[in-house]
C-alpha positions, 0 to 999 in steps of 0.5 A: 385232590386228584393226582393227575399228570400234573402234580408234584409231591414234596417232602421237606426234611428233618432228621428224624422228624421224617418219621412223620412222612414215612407213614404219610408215604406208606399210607400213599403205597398202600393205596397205590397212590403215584406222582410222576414227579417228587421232590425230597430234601435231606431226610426226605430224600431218603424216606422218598428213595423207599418210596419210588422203590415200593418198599413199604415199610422200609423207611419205617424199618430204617428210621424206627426198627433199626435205631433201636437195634444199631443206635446210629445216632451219636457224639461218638460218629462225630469222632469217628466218621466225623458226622453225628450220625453212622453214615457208613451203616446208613449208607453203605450196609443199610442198602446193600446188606441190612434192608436192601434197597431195591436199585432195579425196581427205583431204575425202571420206574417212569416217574421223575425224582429229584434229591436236593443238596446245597452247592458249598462252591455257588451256596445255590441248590442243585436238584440231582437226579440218578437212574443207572448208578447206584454209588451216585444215587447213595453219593447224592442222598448222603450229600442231601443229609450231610447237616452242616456243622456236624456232618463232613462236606460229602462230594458229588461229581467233584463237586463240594455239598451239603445239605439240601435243606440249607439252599431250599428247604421245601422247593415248591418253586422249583416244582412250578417251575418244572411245570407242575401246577398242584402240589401235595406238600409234606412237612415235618412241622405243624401249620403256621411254625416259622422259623426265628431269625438267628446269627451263625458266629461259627459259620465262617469258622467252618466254611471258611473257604466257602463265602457263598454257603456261609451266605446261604447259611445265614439266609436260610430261616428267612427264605424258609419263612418265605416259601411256607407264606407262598404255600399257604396262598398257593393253598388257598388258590387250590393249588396245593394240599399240605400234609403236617403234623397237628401240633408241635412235634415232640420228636427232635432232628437226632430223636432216639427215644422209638416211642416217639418216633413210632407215634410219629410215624403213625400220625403221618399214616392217619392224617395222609388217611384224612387228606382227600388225596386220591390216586 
């Protein structure tokens, strides 16, 4: 596939299962591969800032060079700052002291993107985009990977979310509906995974004040489920290239274990390498 005007990129989240697309889009920076418009969810909202920016190897740096070093990920956050993981190094030192991030290059360029969070008032997704202020776009990644249950309810414009993965996990229609007609798809899963039906007890627990994410919630896996089959037939018509891992991944959501993670990553480089995509 060649990428043309009008093509989208997406990445699907999933903690640190990310790691699979870090490598994916450092391989697409690489070879001065461009979309004018991506689209990220949660982990791949994150790993998609990097690469707007052209920060090669700063996602990679983040997710696998500084776990090592910081061990950002742990019960002890969930105490302390009431997340599993340390959203205030992620959030705060990581961009502006740790590994900068790079706000005028991001702000400048022409191409379109998109970070999705899930509307705790209306359980619908909102897809955000920010280009002048750099609080809003940190505001808006943060609220993309706030996981329910162990991360807190992050505010954006006033406005309660969550994240992003819960109202769409892999918005390939929202895509279409932008008017984009092929799509290079990123997933952090291997072809053919769906996910199993599952009940949610403590949903109404911790979003008491919140009926329509408790819907969302529990409609998740099915609607998930539902946009793989409609990737597939879309893959099938040529209409999109699909970029995942090759068996079932190894590597969990709050994964630790840098080993497994570098693998993952360089998994992600070597099959983005095979996919034919050109620039």
């Amino acid at each position: 596939m060649t990428i043309d005007p009008h093509t989208a990129l997406i990445l699907e989240g999933g903690g640190l299962r990310g790691v699979f697309t870090c490598g994916v889009l450092d391989y697409f920076m690489d070879h001065g591969i461009r979309f004018p418009f991506t689209v990220g969810v949660s982990a791949g909202a994150c790993n998609g800032l990097s690469y707007m920016s052209g920060q090669r190897g700063r996602a990679k740096a983040s997710n696998i060079d500084l776990m090592e070093k910081h061990h950002y990920v742990g019960l002890k956050y969930l105490f302390t700052q009431g997340c599993i993981m340390d959203f205030k190094l992620l959030f705060e030192e990581f961009p502006t002291k740790i590994i900068p991030y790079d706000y005028d290059t991001y702000f400048a360029n022409s191409d379109r993107y998109v970070m999705v969070t899930t509307n705790c008032l209306t359980g619908e997704a909102e897809y955000l985009e920010e280009r002048k202020s750099s609080e809003r776009v940190m505001d808006i990644v943060r609220a993309s990977s706030s996981l329910p249950y162990v991360c807190q309810i992050t505010y954006v414009d006033g406005i309660p979310m969550l994240d992003g993965g819960i109202a769409d996990s892999i918005p390939i229609e929202y895509a279409l509906n932008q008017g984009y007609e092929k799509a290079v798809v990123v997933l952090t899963r291997q072809r053919g995974y769906r996910k199993k039906e599952a009940s949610h007890p403590i949903t109404r627990l911790f979003y008491r004040k919140y009926p329509h994410l408790q819907r969302a919630i529990a409609e998740r896996n099915s609607k998930y489920n539902r946009t793989l089959d409609l990737i597939d037939k879309l893959e099938a018509e040529g209409k999109v290239i699909v970029i995942s891992p090759e068996k079932p991944v190894e590597v969990g959501r709050m994964e630790t274990d840098t080993t497994k993670l570098s693998a993952l990553y360089e998994e992600g480089y070597r099959i983005a390498k095979c996919s034919g995509i050109l620039g």
